[in-house]
Structure formats: C-alpha cells, structure tokens
Backbone bond lengths (Angstrom), bond angles and torsions (degrees), N, CA, C in turn:
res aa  C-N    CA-C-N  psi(-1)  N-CA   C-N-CA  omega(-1)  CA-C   N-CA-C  phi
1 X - - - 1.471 - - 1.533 109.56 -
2 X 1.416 114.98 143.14 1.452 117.37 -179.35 1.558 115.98 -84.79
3 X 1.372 105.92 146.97 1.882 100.56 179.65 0.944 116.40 -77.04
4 X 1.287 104.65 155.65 1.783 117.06 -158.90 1.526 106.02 -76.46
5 X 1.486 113.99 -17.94 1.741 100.48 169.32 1.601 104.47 -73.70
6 X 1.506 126.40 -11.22 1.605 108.75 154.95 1.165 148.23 -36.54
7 X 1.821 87.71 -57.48 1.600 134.89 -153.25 1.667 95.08 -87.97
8 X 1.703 108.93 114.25 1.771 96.38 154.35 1.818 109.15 86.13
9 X 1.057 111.55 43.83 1.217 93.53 -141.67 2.310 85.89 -86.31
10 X 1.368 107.84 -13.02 1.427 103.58 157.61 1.014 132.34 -122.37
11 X 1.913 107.98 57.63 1.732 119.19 -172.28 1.717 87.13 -153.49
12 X 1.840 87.12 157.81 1.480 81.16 175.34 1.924 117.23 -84.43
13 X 1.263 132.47 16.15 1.316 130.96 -147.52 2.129 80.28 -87.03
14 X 1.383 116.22 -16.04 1.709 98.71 -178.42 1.450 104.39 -85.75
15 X 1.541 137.38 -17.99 1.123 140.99 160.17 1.996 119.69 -45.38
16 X 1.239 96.89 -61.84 1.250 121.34 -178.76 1.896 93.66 -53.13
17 X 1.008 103.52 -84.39 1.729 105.57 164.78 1.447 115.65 -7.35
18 X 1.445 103.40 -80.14 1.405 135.57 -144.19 2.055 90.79 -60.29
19 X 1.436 109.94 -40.48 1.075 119.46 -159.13 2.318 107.00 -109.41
20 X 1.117 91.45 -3.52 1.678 86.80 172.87 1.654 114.01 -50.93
21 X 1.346 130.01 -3.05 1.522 102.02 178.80 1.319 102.49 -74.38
22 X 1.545 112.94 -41.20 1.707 108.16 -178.22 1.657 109.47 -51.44
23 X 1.200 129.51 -52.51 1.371 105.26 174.31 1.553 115.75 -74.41
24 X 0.756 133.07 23.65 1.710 121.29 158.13 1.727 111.47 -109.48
25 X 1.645 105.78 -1.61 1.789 103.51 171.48 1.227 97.74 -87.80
26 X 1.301 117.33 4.39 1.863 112.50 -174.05 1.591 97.04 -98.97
27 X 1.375 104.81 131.33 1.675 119.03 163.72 1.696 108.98 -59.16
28 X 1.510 108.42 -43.41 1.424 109.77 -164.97 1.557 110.47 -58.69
29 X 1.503 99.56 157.11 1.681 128.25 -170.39 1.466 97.66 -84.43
30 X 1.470 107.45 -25.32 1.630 92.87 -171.89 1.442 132.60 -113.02
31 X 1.100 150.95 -123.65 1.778 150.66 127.34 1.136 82.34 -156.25
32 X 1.742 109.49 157.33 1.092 112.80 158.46 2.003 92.45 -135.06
33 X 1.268 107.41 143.72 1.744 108.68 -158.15 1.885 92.11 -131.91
34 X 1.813 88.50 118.98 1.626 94.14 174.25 1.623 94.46 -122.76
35 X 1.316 103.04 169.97 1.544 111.63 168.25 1.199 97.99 -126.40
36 X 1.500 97.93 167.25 1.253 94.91 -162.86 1.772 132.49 -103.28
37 X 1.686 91.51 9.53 1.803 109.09 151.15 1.475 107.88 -24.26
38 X 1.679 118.15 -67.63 1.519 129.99 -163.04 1.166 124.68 -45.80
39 X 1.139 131.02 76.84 1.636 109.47 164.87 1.438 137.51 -97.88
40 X 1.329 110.93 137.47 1.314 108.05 -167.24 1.514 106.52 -171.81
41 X 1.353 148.06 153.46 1.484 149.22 123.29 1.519 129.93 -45.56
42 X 1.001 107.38 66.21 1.655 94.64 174.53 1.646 111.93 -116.18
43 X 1.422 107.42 -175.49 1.302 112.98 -173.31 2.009 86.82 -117.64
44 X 1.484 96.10 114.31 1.430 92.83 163.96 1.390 141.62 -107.55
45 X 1.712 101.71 46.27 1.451 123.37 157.76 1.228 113.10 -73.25
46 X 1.311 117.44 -35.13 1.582 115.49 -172.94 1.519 108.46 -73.07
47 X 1.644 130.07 -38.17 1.318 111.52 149.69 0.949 151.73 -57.73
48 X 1.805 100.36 -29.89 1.796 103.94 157.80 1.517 132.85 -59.24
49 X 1.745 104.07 -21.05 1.590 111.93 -171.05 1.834 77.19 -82.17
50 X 1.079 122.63 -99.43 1.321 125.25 163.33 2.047 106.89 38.26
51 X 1.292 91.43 -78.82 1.738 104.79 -177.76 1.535 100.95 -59.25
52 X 1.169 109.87 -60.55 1.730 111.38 -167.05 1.378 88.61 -54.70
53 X 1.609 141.72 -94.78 1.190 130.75 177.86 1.506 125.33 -9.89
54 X 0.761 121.28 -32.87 1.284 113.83 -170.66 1.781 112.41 -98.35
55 X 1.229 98.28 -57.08 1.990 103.71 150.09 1.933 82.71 103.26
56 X 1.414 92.55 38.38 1.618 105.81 179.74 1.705 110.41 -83.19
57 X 1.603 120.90 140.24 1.199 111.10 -166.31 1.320 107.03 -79.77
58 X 2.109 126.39 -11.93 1.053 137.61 175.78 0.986 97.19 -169.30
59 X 1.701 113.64 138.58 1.735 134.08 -158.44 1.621 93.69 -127.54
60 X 1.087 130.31 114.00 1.717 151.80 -170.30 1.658 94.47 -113.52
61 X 1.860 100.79 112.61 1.265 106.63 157.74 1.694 132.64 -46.91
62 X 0.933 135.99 173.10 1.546 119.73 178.44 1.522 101.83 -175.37
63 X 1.176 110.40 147.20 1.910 112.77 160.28 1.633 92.87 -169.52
64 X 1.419 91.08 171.55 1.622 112.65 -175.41 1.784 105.55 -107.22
65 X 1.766 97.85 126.66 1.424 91.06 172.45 1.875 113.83 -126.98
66 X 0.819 100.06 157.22 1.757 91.71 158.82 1.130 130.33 -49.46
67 X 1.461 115.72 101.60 1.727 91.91 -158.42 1.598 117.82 -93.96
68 X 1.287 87.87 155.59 1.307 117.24 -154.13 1.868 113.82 -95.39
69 X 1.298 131.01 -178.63 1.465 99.32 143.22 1.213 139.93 -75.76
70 X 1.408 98.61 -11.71 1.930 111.49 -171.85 1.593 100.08 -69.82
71 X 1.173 115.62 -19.31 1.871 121.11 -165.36 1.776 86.83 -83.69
72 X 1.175 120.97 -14.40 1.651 96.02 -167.38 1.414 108.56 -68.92
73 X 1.658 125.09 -14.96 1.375 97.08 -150.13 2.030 87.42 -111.41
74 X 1.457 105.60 8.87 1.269 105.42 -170.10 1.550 107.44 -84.69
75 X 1.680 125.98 148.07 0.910 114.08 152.92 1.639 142.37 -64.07
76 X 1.766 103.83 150.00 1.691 90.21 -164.95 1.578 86.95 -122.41
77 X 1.597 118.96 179.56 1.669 121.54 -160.49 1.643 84.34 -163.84
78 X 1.937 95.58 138.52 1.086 98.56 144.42 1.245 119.94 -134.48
79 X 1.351 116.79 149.95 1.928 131.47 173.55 1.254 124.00 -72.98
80 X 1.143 96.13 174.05 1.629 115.88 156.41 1.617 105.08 -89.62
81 X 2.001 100.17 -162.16 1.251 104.78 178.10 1.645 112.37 -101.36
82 X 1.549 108.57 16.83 1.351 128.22 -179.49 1.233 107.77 -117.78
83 X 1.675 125.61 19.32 1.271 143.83 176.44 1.674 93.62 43.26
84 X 0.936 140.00 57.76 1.191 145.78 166.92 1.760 106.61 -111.65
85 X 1.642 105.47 126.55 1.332 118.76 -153.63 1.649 96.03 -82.52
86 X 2.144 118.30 123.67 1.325 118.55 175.94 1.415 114.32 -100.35
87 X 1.211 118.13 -20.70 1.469 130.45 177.67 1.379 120.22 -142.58
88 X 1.230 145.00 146.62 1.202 134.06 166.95 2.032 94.03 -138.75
89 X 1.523 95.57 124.36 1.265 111.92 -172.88 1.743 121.44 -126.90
90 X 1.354 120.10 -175.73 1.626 112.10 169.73 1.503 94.47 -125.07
91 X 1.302 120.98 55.35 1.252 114.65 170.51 1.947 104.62 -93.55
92 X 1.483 89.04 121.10 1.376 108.17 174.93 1.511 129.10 -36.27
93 X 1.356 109.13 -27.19 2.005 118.92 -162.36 1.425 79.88 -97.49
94 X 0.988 157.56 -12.90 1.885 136.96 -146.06 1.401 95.02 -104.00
95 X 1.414 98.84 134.73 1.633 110.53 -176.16 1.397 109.40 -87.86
96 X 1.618 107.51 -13.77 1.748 103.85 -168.07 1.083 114.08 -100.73
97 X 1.708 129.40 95.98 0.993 127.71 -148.02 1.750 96.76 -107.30
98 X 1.598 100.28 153.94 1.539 100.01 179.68 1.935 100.71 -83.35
99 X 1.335 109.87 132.63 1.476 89.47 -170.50 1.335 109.20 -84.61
100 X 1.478 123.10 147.86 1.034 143.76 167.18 1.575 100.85 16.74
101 X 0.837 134.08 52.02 1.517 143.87 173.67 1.374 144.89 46.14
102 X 1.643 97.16 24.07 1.318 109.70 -176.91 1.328 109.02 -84.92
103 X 1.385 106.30 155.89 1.653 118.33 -162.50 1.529 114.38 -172.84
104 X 1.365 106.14 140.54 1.760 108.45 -173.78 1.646 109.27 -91.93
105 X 1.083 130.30 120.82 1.545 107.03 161.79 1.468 112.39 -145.24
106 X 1.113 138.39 167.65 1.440 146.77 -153.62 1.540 104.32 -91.35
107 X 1.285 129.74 104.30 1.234 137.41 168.95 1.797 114.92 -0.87
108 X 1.317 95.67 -64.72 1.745 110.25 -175.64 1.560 109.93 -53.88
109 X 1.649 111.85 -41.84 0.987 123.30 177.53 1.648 109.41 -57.88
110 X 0.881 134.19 -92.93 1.326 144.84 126.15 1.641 102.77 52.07
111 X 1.458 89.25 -95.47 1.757 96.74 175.35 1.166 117.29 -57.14
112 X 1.697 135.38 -18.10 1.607 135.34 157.35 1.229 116.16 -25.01
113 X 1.833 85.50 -82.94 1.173 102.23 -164.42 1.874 121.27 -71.67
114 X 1.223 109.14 -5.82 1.363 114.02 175.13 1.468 111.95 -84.85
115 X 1.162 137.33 -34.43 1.384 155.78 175.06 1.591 109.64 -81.30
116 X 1.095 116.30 -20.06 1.683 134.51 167.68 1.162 89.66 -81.31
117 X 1.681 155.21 -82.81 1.497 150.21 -130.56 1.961 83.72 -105.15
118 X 0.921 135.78 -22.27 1.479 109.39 175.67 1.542 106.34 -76.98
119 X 1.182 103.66 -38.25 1.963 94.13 166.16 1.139 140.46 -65.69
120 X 1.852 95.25 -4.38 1.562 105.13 170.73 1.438 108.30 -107.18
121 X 1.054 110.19 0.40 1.442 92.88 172.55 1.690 105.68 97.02
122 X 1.262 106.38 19.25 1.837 101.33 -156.20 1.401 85.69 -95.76
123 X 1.405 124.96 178.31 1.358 130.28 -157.14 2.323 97.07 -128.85
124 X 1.472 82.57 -54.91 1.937 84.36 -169.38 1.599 105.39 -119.42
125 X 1.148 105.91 141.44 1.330 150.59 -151.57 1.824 102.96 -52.09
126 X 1.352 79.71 -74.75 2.179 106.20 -164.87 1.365 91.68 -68.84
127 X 2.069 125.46 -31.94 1.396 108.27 -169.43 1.314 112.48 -85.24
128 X 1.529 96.07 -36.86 1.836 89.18 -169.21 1.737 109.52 -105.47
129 X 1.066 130.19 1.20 1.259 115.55 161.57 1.829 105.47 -131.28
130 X 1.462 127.07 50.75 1.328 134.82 156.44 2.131 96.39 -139.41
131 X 0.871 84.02 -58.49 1.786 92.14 -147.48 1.714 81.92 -65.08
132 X 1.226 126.68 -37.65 2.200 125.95 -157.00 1.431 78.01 -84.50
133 X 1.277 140.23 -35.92 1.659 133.69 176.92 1.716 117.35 -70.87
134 X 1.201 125.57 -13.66 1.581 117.62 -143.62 1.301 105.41 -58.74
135 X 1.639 118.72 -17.00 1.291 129.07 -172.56 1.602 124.68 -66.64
136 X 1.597 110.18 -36.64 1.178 149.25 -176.83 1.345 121.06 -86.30
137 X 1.737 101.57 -31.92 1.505 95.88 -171.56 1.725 113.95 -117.07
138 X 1.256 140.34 150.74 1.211 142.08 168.41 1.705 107.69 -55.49
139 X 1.317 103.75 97.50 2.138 88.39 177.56 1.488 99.35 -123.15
140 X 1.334 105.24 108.97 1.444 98.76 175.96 1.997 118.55 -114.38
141 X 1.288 112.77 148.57 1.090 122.89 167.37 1.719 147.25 -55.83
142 X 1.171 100.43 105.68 1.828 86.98 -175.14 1.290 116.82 -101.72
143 X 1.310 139.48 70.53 1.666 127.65 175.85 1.318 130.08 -43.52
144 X 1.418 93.31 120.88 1.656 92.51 169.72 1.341 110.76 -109.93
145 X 1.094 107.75 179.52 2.061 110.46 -157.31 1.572 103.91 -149.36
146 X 1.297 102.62 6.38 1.893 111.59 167.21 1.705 99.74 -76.50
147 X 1.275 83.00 175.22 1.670 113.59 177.07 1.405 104.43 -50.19
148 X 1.153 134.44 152.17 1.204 128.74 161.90 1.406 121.52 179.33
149 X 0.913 138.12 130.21 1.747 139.85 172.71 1.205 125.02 -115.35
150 X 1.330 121.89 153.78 1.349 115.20 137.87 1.643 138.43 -115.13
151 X 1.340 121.04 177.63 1.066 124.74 -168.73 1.524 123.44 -160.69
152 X 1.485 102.68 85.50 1.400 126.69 -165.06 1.438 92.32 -110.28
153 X 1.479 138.61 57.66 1.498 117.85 155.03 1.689 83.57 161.51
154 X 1.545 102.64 172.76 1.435 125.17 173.61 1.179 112.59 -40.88
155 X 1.539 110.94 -79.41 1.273 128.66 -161.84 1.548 105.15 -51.41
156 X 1.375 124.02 -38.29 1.813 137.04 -166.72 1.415 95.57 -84.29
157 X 1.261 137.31 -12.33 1.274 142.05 172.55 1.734 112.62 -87.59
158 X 1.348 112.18 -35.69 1.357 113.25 -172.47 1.392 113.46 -86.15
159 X 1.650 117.12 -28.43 1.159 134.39 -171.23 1.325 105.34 -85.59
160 X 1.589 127.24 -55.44 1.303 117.73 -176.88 2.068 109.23 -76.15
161 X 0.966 132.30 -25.74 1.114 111.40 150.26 1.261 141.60 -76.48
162 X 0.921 134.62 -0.87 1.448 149.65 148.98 1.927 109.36 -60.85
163 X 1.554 94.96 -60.95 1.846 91.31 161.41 1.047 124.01 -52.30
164 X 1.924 137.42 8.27 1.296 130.34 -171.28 1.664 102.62 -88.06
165 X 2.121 98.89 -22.15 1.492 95.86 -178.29 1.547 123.01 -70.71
166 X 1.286 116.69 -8.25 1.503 118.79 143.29 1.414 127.16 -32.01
167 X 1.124 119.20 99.51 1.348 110.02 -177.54 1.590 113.68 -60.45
168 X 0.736 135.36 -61.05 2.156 137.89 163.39 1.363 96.76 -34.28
169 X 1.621 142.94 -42.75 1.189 116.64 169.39 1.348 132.36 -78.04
170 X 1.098 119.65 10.47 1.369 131.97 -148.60 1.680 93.10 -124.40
171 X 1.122 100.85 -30.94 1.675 95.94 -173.57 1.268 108.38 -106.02
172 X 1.340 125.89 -12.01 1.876 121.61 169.71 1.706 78.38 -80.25
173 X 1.039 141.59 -92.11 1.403 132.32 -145.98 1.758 131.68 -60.15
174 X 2.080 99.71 -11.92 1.571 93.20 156.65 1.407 96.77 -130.34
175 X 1.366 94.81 76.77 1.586 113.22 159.64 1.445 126.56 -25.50
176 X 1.580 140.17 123.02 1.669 132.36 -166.34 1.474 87.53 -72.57
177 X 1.765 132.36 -37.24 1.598 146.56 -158.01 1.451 94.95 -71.03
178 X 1.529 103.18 -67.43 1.844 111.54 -178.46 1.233 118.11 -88.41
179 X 1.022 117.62 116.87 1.649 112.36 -167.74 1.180 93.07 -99.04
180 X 1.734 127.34 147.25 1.532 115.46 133.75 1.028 119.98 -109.80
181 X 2.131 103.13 173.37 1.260 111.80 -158.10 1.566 94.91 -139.35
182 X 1.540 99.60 148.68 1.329 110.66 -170.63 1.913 91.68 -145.33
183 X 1.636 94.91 170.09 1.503 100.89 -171.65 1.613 93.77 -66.90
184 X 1.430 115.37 165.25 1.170 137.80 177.81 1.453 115.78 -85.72
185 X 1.357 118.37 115.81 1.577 111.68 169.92 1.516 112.56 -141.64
186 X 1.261 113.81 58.95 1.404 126.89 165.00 1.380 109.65 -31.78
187 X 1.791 103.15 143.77 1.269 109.49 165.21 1.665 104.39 -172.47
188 X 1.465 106.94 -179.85 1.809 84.12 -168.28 1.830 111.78 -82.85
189 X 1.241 96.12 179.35 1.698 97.44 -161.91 1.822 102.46 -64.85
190 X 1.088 109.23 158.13 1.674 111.89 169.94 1.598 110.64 -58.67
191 X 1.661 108.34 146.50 1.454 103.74 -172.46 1.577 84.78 -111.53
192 X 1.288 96.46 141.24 1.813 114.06 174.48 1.607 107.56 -104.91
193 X 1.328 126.17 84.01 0.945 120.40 -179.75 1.469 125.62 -64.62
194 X 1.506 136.92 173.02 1.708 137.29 -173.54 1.436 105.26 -36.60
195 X 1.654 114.14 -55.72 1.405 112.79 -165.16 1.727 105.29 -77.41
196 X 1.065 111.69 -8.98 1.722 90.96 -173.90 1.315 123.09 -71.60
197 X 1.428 125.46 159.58 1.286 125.23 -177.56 0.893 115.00 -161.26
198 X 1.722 130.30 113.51 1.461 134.30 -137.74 1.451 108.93 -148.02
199 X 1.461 123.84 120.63 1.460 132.32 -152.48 1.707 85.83 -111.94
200 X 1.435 123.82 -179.08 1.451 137.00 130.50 0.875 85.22 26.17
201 X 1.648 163.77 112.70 1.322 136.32 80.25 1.695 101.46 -129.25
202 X 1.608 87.54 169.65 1.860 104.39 161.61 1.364 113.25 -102.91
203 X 1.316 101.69 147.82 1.510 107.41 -166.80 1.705 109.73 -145.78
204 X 1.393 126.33 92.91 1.401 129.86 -168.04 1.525 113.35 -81.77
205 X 1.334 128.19 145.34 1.184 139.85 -142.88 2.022 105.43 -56.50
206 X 1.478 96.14 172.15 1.492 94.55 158.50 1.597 103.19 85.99
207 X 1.343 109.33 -2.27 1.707 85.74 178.92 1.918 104.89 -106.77
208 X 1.382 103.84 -147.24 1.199 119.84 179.73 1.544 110.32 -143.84
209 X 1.369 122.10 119.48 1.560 106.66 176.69 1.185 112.55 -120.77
210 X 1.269 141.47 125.90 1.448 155.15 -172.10 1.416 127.56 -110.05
211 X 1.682 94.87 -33.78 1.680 118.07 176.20 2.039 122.37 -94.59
212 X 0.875 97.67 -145.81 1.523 120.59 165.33 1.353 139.46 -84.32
213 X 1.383 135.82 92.95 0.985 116.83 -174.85 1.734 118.46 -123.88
214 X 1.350 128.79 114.20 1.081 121.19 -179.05 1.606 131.55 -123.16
215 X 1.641 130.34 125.51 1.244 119.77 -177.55 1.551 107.44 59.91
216 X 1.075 117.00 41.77 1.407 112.41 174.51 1.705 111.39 -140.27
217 X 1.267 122.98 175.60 1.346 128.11 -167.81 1.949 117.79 -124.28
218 X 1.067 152.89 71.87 1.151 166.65 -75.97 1.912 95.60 -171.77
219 X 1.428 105.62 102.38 1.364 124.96 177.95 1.576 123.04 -66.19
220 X 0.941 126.65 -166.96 1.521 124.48 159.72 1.458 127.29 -61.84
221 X 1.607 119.61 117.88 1.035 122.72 176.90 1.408 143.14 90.97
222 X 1.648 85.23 -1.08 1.967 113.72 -177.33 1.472 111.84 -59.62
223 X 1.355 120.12 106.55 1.400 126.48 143.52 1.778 140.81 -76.80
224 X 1.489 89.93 115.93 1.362 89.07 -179.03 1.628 110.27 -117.02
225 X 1.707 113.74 150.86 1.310 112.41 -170.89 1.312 109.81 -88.16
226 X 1.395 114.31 -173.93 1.796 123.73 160.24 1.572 101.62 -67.55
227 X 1.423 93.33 156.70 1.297 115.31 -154.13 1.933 130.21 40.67
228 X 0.964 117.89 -12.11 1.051 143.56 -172.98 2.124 94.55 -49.18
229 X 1.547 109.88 136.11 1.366 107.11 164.10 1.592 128.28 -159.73
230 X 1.189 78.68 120.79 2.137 99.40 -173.93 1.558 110.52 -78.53
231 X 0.951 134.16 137.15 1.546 151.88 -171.82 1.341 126.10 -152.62
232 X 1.272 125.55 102.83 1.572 125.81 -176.34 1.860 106.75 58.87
233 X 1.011 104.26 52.73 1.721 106.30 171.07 1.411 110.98 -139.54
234 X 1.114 106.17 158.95 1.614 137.59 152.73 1.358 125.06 -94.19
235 X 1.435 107.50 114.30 1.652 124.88 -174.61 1.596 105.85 -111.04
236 X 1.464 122.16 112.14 1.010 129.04 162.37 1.153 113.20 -60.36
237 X 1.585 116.70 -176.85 1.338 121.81 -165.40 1.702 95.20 -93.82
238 X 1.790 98.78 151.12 1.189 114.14 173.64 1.568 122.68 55.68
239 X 1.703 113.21 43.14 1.106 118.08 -156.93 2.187 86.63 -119.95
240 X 0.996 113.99 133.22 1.641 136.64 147.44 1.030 140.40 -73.88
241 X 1.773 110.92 99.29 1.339 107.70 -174.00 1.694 108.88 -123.36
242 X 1.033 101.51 101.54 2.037 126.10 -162.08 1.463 98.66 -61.52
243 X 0.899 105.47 144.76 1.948 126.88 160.69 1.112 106.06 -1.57
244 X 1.241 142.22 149.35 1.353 153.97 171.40 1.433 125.37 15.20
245 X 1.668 108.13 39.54 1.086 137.92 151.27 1.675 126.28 -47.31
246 X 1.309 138.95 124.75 1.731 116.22 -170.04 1.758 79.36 -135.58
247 X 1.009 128.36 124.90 1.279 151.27 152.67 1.755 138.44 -108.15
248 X 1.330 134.86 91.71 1.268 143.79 -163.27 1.481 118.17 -117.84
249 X 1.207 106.59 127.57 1.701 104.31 160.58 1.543 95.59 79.89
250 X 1.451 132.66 0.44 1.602 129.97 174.69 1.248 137.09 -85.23
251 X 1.532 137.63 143.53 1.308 114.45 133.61 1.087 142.53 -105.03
252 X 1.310 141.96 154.31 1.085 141.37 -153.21 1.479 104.56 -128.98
253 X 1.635 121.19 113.33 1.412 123.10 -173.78 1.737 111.72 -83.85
254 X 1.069 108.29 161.74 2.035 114.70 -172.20 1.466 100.39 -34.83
255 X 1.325 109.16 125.93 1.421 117.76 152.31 1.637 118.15 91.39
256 X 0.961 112.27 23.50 1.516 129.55 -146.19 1.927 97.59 -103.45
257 X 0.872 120.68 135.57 1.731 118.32 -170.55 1.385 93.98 -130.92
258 X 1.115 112.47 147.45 1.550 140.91 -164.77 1.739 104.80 -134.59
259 X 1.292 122.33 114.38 1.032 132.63 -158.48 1.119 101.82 -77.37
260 X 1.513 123.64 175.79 1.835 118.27 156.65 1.146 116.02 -72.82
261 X 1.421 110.08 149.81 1.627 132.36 -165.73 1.636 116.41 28.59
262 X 1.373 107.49 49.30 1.217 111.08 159.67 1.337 121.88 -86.53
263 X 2.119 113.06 158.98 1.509 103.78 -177.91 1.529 90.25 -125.61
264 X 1.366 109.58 124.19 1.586 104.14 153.77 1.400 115.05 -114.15
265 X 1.150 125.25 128.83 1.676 112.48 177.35 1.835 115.04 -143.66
266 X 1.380 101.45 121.68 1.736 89.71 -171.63 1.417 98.92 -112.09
267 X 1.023 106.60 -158.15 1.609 106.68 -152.50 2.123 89.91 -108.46
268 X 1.591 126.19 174.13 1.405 136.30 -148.40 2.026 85.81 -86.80
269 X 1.855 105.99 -34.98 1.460 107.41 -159.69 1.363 93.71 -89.15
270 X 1.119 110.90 -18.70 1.848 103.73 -167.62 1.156 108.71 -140.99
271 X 1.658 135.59 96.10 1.439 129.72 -149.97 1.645 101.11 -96.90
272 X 1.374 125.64 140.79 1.653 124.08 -171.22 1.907 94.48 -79.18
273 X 1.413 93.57 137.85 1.992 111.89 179.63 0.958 116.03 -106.80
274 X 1.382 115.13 133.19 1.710 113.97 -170.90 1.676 90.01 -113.48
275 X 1.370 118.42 113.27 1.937 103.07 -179.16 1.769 94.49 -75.90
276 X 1.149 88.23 171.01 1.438 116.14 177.44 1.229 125.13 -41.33
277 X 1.508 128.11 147.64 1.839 134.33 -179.04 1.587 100.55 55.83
278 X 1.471 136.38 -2.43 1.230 137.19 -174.69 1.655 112.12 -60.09
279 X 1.245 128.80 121.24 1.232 115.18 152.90 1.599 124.36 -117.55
280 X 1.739 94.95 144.58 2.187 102.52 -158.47 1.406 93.25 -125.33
C-alpha cells in the first residue's frame, strides 16, 4: 500500500490516514467528525441516540437556513418521510443544508470506506466514499432546529459575529444549560475611563477605554484613546487604537496599532483587515 503523504494530496482522505492511530487508542464504536465551519451549542447525544435508533450506517447533521452566501458552498440533501438521505447535492435554492459536516459513523465503517477510496486512488472523503456510495449505504438525517451558523469565509465571520450582539443570539448559543469552555486567560476587568462611551458591544477584560465604542466586539486587552471611535468592528486581542483614531466596518487582527487620528472604514458587505503586528 502507498503512503498517505502520496495519496490525496488535495483531499482530506491523507489526513484521516495520516492520523488513524488516534482512532484505534479509542475504545469507542463510533466517531462522530465536525469541521469546524459549524457553529453552534448543542448536545450531541441526541444525534447519537438519533443514529442508534435509526440503525443508520451514517447519520448527517442537517437544518434549514436562510440562505445566505456562506450556504453556497455547503452541501444540501434531500429525504424521504423516514428522513433517510436520497440525494445530497450543491444546488444553490435548497434550504436543507448538511451542516458544516458533522456526521456519526461506526469506526469499522470508517476505515472501509477509507481504505476502499485510498485503493482507488480517490482524493476526498464525504465525496468519494459517502456521496459515490449513497446507493449502498443507509445515510440518514437528523435535524436540528437550534441556533447555528456557519462560517466558511471573511465576510460570514464578520457578519455572524457581529449578530452575537443580538441579545436572542447570544443566549441560544451561550446557553446557561450548555456552557462553553475555552482556555483561561484571566486578567483584571476593563477600565472605562470619564470619556468612554460604549453602546451594543462586547468587550473582554484587560483593556482600557477612553473613546467610543459602538456595536462592535473588542477582545482581550484592547486599548482605546480619547477621542478615539470604533463602529461595527472586531478588535482582536491586544490591539491599539490612539487618540482620535475613527475606525468603521473593520477588523483588526492581534496586535495591530492604530495611529492618532487615523480613518479606516470598510464597507457593512466587505469589512477593511488590518493582519496582525501591523501598524496604520
């Protein structure tokens, strides 16, 4: 057999390869495989009961959204009335999108069909050993009807976090039931000094605010000056935004300094990016 840095070399089926010892230190019968487009809080027992119930050879998350542009590049599926999957396509109009690619399937299964498409020479995973099978294999559907997004590009990144300042979105996705958890990086709370003045936004500990801040989202450690004003942006962590600074419609990657009385302003569909350690 050929090595998997051969095999695939622009699909994920040499990953899956490359990395099977970790699933064989696992006792479990199953995998369940998300990417990380998906966002959402859920509890994914209810898809696992879901699969076992159903006695499906692979159980594909699914829900219907408004679609968006981020939905174009996602796959969409349609069922029966036994939610059992008959097509799965990239047709643009279909609301039932497979989400971001999470899916249950049985270990054994798994290594089949991956060891089946590396002997063919096949390159990706879901196309050539799920979707060239659908005929053969039991794939059934589990809808969920929680919160959920995705975020396959810039623009789907700027927009759906910015929708977190929704309060109703903000509270289906940091659930009081489902908590999430992220590494710990304590530090003391942000100081709001006399001049600050802060509408709609989130703002995580460690900074200093002096200026303006509105409808925007502000990471660990963000300093902003007097007169200084943020509007519809995203502030990475440890980012500087100096005295009479006016910034709109941006993001700004880690570490990024903003001079005095600078203007950056991009537009609501296409927000202007400052990459990282940059100073403008």
């Amino acid at each position: 057999m050929q090595e998997a840095t051969d095999i695939s070399k622009g699909g994920d089926l040499r990953h899956f390869r490359n990395n099977w010892d970790y699933f064989e230190t696992s006792k479990a019968d199953y995998v369940l495989i998300s990417s990380s487009q998906f966002v959402s809080n859920m509890d994914y027992q209810a898809l696992f009961n879901s699969h076992l119930e159903s006695k499906a050879d692979i159980t594909l998350l699914t829900t219907h959204y408004d679609l968006l542009p981020e939905h174009d590049a996602c796959l969409k599926v349609e069922v029966d009335a036994d939610n059992q999957v008959k097509t799965i396509t990239n047709d643009t109009k279909n609301p039932h999108v497979f989400s971001g690619g999470v899916y249950v399937i049985k270990k054994s299964l798994l290594y089949a069909l991956i060891e089946a498409c590396i002997a063919n020479y096949k390159e990706n995973f879901f196309l050539d050993g799920v979707i060239t099978n659908l005929n053969c294999l039991k794939v059934h559907s589990y809808y969920y009807e929680g919160y959920s997004v995705i975020i396959n590009s810039i623009d789907s990144y700027y927009k759906q976090s910015l929708a977190l300042l929704e309060i109703d979105n903000y509270r289906q996705l940091f659930s009081e039931w489902e908590r999430v958890y992220t590494k710990i990086g304590n530090q003391a709370p942000t100081k709001y000094n006399s001049s600050a003045k802060v509408s709609r936004s989130m703002i995580a500990t460690g900074g200093v605010i002096n200026g303006e801040v509105d409808n925007s989202i502000l990471f660990r450690g963000v300093k902003v000056g007097k007169g200084a004003k943020i509007k519809n942006s995203i502030i990475l962590q440890h980012c500087t935004i100096r005295d009479g600074a006016h910034i709109e419609n941006v993001i700004l990657d880690k570490d990024v300094t903003i001079t005095e009385d600078q203007l950056l302003k991009g537009a609501k569909e296409q927000p202007f990016i400052v990459a990282k350690n940059k100073t403008v």
